[in-house]
GUGU-357506 format. One record per atom (N, C-alpha, C): z negated, y negated, x; residue in three letters. Coordinates in steps of 0.02 Angstrom, whole numbers, padded with zeros to 5 digits, always signed. Layout:
residues N
ZYXALA;...
This chain:
residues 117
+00634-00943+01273UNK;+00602-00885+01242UNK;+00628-00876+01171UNK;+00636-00924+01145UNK;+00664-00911+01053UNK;+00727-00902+01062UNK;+00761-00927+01133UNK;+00855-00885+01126UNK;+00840-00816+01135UNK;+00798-00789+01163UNK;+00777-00708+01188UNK;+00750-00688+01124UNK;+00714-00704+01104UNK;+00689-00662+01038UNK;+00734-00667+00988UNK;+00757-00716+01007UNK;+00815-00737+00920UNK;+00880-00672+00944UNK;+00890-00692+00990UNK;+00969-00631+01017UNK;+00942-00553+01017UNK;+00892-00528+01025UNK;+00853-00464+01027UNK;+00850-00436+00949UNK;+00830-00489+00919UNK;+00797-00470+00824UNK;+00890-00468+00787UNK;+00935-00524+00824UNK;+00988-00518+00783UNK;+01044-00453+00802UNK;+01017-00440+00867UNK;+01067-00381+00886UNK;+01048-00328+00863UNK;+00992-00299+00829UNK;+00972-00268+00804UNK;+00977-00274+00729UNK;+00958-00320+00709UNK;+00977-00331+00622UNK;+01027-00343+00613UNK;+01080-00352+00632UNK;+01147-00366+00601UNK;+01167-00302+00560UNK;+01194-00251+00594UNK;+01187-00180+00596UNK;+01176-00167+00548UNK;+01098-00177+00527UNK;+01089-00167+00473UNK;+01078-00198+00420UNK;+01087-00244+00425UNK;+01106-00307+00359UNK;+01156-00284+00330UNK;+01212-00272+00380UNK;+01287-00294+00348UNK;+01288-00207+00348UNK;+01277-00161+00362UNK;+01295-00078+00346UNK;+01263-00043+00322UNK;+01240-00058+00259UNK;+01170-00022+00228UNK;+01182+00024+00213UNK;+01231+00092+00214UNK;+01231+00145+00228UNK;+01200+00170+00286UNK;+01224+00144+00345UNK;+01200+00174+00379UNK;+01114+00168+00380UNK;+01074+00081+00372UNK;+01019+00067+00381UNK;+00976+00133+00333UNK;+01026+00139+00272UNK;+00975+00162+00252UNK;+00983+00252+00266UNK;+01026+00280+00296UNK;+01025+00336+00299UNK;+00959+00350+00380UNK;+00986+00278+00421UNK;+00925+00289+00485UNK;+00825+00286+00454UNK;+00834+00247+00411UNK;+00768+00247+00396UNK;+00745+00299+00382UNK;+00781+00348+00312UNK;+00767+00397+00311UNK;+00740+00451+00356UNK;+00803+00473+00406UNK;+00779+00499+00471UNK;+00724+00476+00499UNK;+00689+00432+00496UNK;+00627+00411+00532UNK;+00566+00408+00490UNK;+00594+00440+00427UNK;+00550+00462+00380UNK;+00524+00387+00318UNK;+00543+00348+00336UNK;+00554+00293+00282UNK;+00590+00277+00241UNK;+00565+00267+00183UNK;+00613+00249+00111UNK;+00678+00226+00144UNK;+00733+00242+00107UNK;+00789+00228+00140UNK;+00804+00141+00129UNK;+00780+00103+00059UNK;+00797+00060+00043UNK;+00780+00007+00100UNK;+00715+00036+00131UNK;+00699-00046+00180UNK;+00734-00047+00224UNK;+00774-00018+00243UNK;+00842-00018+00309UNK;+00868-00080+00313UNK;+00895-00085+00229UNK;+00932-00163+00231UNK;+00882-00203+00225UNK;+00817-00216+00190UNK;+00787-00265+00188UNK;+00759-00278+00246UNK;+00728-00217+00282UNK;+00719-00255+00372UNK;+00789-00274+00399UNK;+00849-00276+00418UNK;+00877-00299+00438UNK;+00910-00361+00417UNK;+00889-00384+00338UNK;+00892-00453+00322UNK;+00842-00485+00360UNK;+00769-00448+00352UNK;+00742-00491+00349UNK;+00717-00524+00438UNK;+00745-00465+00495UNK;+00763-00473+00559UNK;+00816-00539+00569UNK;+00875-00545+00529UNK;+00936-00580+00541UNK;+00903-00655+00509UNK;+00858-00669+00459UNK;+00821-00723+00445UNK;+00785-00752+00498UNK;+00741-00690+00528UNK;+00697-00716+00551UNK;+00712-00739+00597UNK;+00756-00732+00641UNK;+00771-00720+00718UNK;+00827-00805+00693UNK;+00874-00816+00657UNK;+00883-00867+00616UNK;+00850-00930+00624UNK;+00796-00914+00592UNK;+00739-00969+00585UNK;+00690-00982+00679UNK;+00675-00938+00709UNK;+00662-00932+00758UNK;+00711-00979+00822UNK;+00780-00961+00821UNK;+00828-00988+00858UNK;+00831-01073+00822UNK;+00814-01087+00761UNK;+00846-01165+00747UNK;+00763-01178+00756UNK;+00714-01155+00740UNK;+00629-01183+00753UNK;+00627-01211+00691UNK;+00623-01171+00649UNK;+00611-01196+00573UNK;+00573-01133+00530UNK;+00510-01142+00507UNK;+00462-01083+00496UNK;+00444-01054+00553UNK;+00440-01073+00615UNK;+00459-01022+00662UNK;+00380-00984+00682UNK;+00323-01014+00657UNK;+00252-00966+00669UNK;+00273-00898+00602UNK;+00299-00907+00547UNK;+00286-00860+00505UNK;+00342-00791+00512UNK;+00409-00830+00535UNK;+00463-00792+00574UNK;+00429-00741+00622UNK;+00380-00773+00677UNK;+00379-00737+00717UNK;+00335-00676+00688UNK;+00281-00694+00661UNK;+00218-00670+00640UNK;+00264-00609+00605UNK;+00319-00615+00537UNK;+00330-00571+00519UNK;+00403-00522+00574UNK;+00398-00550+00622UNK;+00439-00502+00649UNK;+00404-00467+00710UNK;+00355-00490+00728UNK;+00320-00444+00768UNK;+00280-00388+00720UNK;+00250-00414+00659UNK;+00247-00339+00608UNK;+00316-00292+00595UNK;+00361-00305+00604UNK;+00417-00270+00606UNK;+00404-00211+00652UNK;+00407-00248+00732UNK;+00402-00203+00767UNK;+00326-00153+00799UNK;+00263-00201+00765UNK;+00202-00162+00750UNK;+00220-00081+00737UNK;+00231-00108+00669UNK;+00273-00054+00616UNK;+00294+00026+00670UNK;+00359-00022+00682UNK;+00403+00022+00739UNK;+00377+00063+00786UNK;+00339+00037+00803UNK;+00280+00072+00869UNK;+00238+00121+00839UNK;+00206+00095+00781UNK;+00144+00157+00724UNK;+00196+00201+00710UNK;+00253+00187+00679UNK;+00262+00234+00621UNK;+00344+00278+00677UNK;+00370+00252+00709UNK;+00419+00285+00735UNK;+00398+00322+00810UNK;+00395+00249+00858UNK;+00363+00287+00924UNK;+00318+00336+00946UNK;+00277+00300+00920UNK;+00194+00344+00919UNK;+00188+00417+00916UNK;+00242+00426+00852UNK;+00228+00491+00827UNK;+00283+00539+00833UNK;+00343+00498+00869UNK;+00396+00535+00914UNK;+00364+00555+00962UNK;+00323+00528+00999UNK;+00298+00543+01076UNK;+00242+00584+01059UNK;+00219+00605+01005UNK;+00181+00652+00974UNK;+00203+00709+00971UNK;+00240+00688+00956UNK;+00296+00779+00937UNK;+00317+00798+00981UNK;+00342+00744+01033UNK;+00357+00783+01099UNK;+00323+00812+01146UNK;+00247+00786+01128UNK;+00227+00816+01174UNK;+00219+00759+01228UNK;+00239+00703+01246UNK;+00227+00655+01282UNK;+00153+00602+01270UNK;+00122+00575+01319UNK;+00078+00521+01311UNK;+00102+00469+01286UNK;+00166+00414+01313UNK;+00159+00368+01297UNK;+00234+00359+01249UNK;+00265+00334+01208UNK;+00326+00353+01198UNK;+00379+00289+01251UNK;+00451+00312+01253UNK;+00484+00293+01304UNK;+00506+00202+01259UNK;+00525+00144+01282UNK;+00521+00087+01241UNK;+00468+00071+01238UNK;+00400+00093+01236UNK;+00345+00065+01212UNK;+00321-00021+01250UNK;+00334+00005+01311UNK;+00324-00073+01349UNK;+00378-00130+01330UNK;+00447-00108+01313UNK;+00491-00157+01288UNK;+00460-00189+01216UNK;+00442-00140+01167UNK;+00417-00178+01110UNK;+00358-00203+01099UNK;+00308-00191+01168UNK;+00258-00224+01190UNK;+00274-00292+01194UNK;+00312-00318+01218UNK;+00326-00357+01255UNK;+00357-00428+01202UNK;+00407-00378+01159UNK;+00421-00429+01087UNK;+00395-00466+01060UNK;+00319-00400+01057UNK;+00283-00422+01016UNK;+00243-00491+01058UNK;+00225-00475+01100UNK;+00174-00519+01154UNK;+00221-00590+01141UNK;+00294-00583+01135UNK;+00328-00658+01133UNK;+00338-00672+01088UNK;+00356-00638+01020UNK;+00335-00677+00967UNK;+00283-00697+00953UNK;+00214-00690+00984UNK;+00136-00699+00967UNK;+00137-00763+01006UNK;+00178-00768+01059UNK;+00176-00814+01119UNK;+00224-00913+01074UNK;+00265-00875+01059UNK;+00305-00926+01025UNK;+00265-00948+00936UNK;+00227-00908+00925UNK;+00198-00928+00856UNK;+00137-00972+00897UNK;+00096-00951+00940UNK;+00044-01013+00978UNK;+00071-01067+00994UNK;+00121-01067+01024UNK;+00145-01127+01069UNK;+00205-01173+01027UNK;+00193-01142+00968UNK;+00253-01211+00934UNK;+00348-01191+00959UNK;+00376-01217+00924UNK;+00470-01215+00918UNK;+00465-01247+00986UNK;+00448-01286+01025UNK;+00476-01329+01052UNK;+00493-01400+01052UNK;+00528-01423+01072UNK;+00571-01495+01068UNK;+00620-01498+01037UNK;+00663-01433+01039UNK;+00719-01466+01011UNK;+00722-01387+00935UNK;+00684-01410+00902UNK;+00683-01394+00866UNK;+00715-01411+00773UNK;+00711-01388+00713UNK;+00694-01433+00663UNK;+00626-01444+00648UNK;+00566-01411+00658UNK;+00513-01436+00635UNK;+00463-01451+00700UNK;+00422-01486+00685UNK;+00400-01509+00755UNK;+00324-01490+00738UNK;+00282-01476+00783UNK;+00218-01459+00813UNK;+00172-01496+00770UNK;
């Protein structure tokens, strides 16, 4: 489960770690300060980081499932608003993030971790 969440948060934050033009021109479009583009996608490429070696890995998760909280309130929600739709399309995928980063912050790194239980 932490290779899945760790490969999901980094394929997504890289992007925008390393192209903060673009991060920050997408934020904008989604109606957010442009500056947090790069700082969520640092702080995705940390987390997901720390998550994959099991080091911080309850606070990693904790703050990357507010990431995609976030994502769901402030982007989905209110796309599928405008459209005119009930539920927006993704919603069960970032359901689901979230449910496993919540899942991996209960249940500890693991065994083969750096920090142990």
């Amino acid at each position: 489960m932490r290779i899945v969440i760790a490969a999901i948060f980094l394929y997504h934050g890289i992007p925008k770690a390393f192209q903060w033009g673009m991060a920050f021109d997408k934020f904008v479009s989604m109606g957010f300060p442009g500056f947090l583009g790069p700082i969520v996608g640092i702080a995705e490429v940390v987390g997901a980081v720390l998550i994959l070696i099991g080091f911080w890995h309850k606070w990693a998760n904790y703050g990357l499932a507010l990431i995609i909280v976030v994502a769901i309130l402030g982007v989905q929600i209110p796309g599928a608003v405008k459209a005119g739709k009930l539920l927006p399309a993704g919603l069960e995928r970032d359901l689901l993030i979230v449910a496993g980063n919540l899942w991996l912050a209960w249940t500890g790194p693991g065994k083969c971790a750096l920090e142990k239980k």
